[in-house]
N, C-alpha and C positions, 0 to 999 in steps of 0.2 A: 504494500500500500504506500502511496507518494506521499506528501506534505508538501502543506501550502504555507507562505508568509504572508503575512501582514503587518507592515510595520504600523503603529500608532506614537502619533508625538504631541498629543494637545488635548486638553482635559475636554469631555463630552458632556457635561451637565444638559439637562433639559433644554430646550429651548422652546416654552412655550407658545412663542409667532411665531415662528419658520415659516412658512407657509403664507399664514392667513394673519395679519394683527387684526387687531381688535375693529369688527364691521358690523353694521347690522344685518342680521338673518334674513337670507330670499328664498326665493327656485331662482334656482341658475347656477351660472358659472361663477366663482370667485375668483379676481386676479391674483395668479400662484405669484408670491414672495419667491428672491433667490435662487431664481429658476430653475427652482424645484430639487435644488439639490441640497443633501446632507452637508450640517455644519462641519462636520470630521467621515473621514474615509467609515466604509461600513452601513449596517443597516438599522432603522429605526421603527418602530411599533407609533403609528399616528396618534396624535393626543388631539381630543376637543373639549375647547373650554365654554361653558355658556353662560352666560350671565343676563339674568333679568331686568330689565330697565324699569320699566311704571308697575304699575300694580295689576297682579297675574300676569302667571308666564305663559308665551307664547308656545301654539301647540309647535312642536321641535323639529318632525319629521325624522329625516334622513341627512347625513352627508356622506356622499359615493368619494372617493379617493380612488383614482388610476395613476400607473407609475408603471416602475421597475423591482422586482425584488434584489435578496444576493448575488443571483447568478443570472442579472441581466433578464432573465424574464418577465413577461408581461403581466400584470399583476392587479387586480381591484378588488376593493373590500367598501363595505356599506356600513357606516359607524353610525349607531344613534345617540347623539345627543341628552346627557340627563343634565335635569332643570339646576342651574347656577350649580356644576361642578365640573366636574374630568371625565369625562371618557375616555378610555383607551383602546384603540384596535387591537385585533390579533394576530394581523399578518407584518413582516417586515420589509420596509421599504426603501431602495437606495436612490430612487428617486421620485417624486413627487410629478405630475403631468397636469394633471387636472382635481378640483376640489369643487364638487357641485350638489346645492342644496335640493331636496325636494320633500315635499308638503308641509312646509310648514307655512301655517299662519297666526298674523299679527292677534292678540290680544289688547293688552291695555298701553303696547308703546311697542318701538323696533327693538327686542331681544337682541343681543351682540354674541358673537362665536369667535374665538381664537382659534386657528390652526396650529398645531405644533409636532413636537415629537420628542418620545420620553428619552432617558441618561442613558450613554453606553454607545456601543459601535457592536454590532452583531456579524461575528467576521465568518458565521454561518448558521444555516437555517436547516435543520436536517440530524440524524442522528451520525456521531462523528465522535472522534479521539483531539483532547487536547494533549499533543506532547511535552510542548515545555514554553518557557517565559524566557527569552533572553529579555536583559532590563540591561540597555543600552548607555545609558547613566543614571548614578543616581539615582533614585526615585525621588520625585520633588513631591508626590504626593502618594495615597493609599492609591492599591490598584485592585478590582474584587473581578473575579471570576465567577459568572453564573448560569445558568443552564436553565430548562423548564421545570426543576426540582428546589431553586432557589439558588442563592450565592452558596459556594462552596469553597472558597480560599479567598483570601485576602491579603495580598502585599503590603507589607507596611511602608508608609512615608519612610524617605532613608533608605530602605533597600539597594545591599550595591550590586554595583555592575556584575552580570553575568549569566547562566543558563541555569535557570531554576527548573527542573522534572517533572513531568505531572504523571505523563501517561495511561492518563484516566478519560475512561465512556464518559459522553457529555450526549445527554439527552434532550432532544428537541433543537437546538441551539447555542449555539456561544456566544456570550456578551462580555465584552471587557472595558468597564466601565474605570475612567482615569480621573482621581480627585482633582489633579493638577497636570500640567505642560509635560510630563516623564515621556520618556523614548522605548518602548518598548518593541518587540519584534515578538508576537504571537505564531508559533508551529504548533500547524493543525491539520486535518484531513476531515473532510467529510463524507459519509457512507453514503452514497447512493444506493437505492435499492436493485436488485440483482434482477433481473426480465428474463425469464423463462420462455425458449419458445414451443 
């Protein structure tokens, strides 16, 4: 089995606008922010924010999200909106194309939605081996490891240079979320599934 690199060098925190800042709720198209690309190399899980303006909320509908995932594939998911919080999608995405509302209507004022996308760089989406952590300098900050089972390691700030082991199953995905600006270089491989003819 090969391995893949990925280097990462700049912390990934949330970025709740990426996308979308703060607009009031339609049908339609919204003008994609950043042309639609991730703040850091890697992939993101779509965040919606909603927030109520006058009194009673507006019914929410839909937001449809098309893009790209991991591995350059074509990719759409249908996020619904809960009243003045977070939603989070379930698929991940490296790049953003289109963000389009449908059925919502107005109540007592124009409701407002953020686009965003949650903390971390998903450097695969699939069941896979992480082998190890070269930490390039330094660590300027913590660096967490986590999968669809939860974080499962954590680099502490400080951390020095070098090739840390893992060679452990990583279920669903790998996320490698960086407190601060540190240089790491993630080896990985992903399992594709095996086709029978």
């Amino acid at each position: 089995m090969g391995f893949t690199k990925t280097r990462l060098s700049a912390a990934n925190p949330a970025v709740a606008n990426r996308f979308v800042t703060s607009v009031a709720m339609k049908v339609g198209a919204y003008s994609v922010a950043n042309g639609g690309a991730m703040p850091t190399p890697g992939a993101r899980r779509i965040t919606i924010t909603h927030s109520t303006v006058a009194t009673g909320t507006d019914t929410l509908g839909t937001i449809t999200v098309t893009g790209t995932g991991p591995r350059g594939e074509a990719i759409s998911e249908v996020i619904v909106p809960l009243a003045d919080a977070v939603a989070t999608g379930l698929k991940f995405f490296a790049t953003v194309a289109t963000v389009v509302g449908a059925g919502w209507v107005i109540a007592g004022g124009n409701d407002t939605i953020v686009v965003g996308c949650e903390a971390g760089d998903v450097v695969f989406d699939g069941p896979g081996e992480l082998a190890a952590i070269a930490v390039n300098t330094t660590a300027a900050g913590a660096i967490s490891l986590a999968d669809a089972g939860g974080t499962f390691a954590v680099l502490k700030s400080g951390i020095a240079e070098g090739l840390y082991r893992f060679d452990v199953d990583v279920v669903g995905f790998l996320r490698v979320t960086l407190a601060a600006a540190s240089d790491v270089t993630v080896i990985h491989s992903l399992r594709l599934p095996t086709s029978y003819a």
